[in-house]
C-alpha positions in Angstrom: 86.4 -31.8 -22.6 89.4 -33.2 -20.7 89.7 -29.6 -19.0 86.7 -29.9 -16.7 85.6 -31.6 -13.5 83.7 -35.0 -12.9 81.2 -33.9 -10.5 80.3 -37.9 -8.6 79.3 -37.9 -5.2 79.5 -34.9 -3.6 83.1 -34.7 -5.3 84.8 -32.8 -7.5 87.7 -34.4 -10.0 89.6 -32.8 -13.1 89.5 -34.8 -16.0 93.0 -35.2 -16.6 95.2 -36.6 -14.3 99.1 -35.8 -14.3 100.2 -39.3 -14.2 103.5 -40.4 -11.6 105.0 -43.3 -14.5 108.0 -41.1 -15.6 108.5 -39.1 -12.5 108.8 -43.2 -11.2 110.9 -44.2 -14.0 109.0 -47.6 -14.6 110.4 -49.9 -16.3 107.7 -50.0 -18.8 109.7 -47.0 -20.5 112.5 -49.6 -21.7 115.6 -48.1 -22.2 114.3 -44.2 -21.4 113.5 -45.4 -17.9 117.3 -44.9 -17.0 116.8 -41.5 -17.9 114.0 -40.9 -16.5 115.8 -42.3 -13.1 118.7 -40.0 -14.1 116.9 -36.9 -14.5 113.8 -36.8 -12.6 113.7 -39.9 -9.6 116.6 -38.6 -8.0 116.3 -35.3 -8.9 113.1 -34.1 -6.9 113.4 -30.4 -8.0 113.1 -31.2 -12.0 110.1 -33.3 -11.0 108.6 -30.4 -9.3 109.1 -28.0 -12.5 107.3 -30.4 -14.3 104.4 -30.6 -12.0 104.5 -26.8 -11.6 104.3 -26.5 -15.6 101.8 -28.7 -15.9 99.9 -26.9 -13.2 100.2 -23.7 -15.5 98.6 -25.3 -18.2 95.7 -26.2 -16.2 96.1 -29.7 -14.9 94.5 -29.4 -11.2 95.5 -32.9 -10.1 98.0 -35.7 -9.4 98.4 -39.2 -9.2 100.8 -40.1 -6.2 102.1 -42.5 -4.3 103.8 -43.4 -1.5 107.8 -42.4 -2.1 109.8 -40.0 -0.5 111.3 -38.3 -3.7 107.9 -38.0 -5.6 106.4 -36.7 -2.3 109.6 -34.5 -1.9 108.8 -33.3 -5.5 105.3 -32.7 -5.1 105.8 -30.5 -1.5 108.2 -28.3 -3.9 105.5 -27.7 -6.2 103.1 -26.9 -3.1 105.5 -24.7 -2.3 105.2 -22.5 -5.6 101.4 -22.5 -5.2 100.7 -25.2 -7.0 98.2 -27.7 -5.6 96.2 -30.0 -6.9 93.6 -32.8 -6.1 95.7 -35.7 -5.5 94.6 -39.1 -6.8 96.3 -41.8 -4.6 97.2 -45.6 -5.6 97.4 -47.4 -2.3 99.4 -50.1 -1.8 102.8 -49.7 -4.5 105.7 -51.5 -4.1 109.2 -51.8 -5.5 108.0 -55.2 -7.3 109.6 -55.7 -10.4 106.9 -54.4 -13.5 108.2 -56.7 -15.7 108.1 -59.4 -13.9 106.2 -58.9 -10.8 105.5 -61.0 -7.7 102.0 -60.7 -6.7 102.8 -62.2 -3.4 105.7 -59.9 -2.5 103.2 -57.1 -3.3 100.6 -58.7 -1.0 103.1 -57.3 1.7 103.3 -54.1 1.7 102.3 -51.8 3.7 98.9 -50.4 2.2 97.2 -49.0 5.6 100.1 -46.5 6.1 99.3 -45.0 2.7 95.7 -44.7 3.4 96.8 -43.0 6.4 99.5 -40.5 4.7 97.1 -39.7 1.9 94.2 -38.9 4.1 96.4 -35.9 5.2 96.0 -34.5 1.6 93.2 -33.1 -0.4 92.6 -36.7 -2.1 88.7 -37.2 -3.4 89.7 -40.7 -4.6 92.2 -43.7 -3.5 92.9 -46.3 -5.9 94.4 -50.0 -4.9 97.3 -50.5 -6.7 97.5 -53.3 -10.0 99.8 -55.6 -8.1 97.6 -55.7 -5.4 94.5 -56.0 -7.6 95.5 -58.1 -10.3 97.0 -60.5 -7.9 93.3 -61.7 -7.4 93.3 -61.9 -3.6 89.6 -60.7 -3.0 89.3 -60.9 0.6 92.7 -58.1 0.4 91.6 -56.0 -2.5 88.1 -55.9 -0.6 89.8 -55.0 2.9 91.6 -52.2 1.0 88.8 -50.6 -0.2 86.4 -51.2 2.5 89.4 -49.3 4.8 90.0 -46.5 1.7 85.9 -46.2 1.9 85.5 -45.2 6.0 88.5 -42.2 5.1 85.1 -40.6 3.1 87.6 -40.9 -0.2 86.1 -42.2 -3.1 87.8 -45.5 -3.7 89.0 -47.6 -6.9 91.0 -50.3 -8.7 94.0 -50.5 -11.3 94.7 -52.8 -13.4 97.6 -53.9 -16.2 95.0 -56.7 -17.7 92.1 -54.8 -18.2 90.4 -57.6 -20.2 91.1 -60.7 -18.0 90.2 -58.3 -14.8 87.3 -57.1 -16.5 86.0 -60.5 -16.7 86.4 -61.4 -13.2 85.3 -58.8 -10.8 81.5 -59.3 -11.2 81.7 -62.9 -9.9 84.7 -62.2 -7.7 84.2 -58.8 -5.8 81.6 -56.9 -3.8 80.9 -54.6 -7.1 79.1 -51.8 -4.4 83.0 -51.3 -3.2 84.3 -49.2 -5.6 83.7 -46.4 -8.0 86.2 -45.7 -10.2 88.6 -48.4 -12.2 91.7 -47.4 -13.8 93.3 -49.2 -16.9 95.7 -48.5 -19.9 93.8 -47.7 -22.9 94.8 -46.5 -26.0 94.2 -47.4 -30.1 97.4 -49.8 -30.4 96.1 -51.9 -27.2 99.6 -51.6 -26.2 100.2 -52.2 -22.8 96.7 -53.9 -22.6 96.1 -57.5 -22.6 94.3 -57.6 -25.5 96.0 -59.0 -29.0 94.9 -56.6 -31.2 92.0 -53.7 -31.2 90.5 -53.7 -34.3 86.4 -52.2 -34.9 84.4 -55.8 -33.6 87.8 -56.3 -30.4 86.9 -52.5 -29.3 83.2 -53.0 -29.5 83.4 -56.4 -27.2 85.7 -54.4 -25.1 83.5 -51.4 -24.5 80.2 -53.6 -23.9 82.2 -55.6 -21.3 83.6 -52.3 -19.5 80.6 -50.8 -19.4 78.2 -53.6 -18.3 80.8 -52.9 -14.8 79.3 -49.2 -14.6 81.9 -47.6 -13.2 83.9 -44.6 -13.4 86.5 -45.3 -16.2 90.2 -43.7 -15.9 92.5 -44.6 -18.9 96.2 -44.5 -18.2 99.1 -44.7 -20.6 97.1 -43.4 -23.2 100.6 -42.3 -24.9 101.4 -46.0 -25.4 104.5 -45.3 -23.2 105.2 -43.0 -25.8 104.5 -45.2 -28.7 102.0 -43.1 -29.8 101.9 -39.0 -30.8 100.1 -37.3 -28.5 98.1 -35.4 -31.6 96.8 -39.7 -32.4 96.1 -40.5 -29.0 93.7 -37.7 -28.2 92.1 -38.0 -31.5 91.3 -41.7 -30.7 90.1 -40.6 -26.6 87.8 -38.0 -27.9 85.7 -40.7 -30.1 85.6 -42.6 -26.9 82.3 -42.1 -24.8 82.9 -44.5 -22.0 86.1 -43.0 -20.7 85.7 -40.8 -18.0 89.4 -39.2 -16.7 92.4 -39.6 -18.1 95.8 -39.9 -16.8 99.1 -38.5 -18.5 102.5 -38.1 -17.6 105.2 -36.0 -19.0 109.0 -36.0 -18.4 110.0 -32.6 -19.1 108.9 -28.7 -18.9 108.8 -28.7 -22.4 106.5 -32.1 -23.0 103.7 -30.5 -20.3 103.6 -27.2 -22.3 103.2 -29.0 -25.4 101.1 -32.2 -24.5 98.7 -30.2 -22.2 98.9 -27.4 -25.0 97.5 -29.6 -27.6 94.8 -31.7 -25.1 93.0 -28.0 -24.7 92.2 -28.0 -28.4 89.8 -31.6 -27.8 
């Protein structure tokens, strides 16, 4: 199931993603994201063993952006024969996660990642959350309009996947974009949603899929919160999720995780 390729408009896209969050060390991680920054950020090369393991499990594609030591990492990886699709967010800053200013990520420099990324084998561009969940229409709608003449395929992320949910219909050019990716897991953790029981996940689902769009679900681990055995139990009930997205922080965490997502 998560092994295979999306087939959409003349494009091909693996299923799972290899997600960028701990390569990154986001802050989301809490106290493991100064280890993360420790052990993988400034160390390209261990990054680059993870992507290449993951790569031997079968992953065939990335999610990157714009940063000289990810980039670093993932040209190592190229190196070893391991390339993949790459799924690009457009438009990441260095804006606190925590407690971000949408403004300041209003700022950045967006076109020169359409730009870089165009240079890569990258079927789909996605506008950052900052950007996106700043609700700036006329920018978000700029940003894809500019992602859509590259010939990628072109979508949003989000960090309030209800609240965002809501407002695009009434707020954005809906024929822009294809794809929309959001956190997602059983807990709701990391989503802006209180709690997730039966009747909250129903009302969820209708309202996602009323957008029709290609549905990528990120931080499906709860940021490690959850067992990776739970969370794919709870993604393979799910019918309305189309890719997933994953990251892992060591050798050992790709074998395993990617390991265990073959057997769903």
């Amino acid at each position: 199931m998560f092994f295979e390729d999306l087939e959409f408009k003349d494009k091909e896209i693996p299923k799972t993603i290899l997600g960028y969050g701990p390569f990154m060390a986001e802050l989301y991680f809490g106290h493991r994201s100064r280890i993360y920054q420790l052990d993988l950020y400034e160390s390209p090369q261990n990054i680059a063993e993870v992507i290449v393991e993951s790569y031997n499990q079968g992953i065939r594609a990335i999610n990157l952006v714009n940063d000289a030591n990810l980039l670093e990492a993932y040209d190592l990886a190229v190196e070893q024969d391991c390339k993949m699709k790459v799924i690009a967010t457009i438009g990441k800053s260095d804006v606190d996660y925590l407690n971000p200013n949408y403004e300041v990520a209003k700022e950045v420099d967006w076109d020169d990642d359409i730009t870089l990324f165009s240079k890569y084998d990258c079927p789909l561009m996605l506008v950052d959350e900052f950007i996106v969940d700043g609700y700036d229409w006329k920018l978000t709608s700029k940003i894809l309009s500019e992602i859509n003449t590259t010939g990628a395929l072109s979508g949003l992320v989000t960090a309030f996947p209800s609240k965002t949910t809501d407002l695009l219909p009434d707020n954005l050019d809906m024929d822009l974009f294809d794809f929309y990716m959001i956190p997602f897991n059983s807990l709701s953790y990391m989503m802006d949603i209180s709690a997730f029981n039966a009747s909250q996940r129903e009302d969820f689902k209708q309202r996602l899929v009323s957008l029709n769009k290609k549905v990528i679900a990120t931080r499906v681990l709860a940021a490690g919160v959850l067992p990776p055995k739970d969370a794919f139990e709870f993604l393979k009930k799910i019918d309305y999720v189309d890719l997933i997205s994953l990251g892992v922080a060591k050798v050992e965490e790709a074998s395993e995780d990617f390991s265990l997502l073959k057997e769903y």
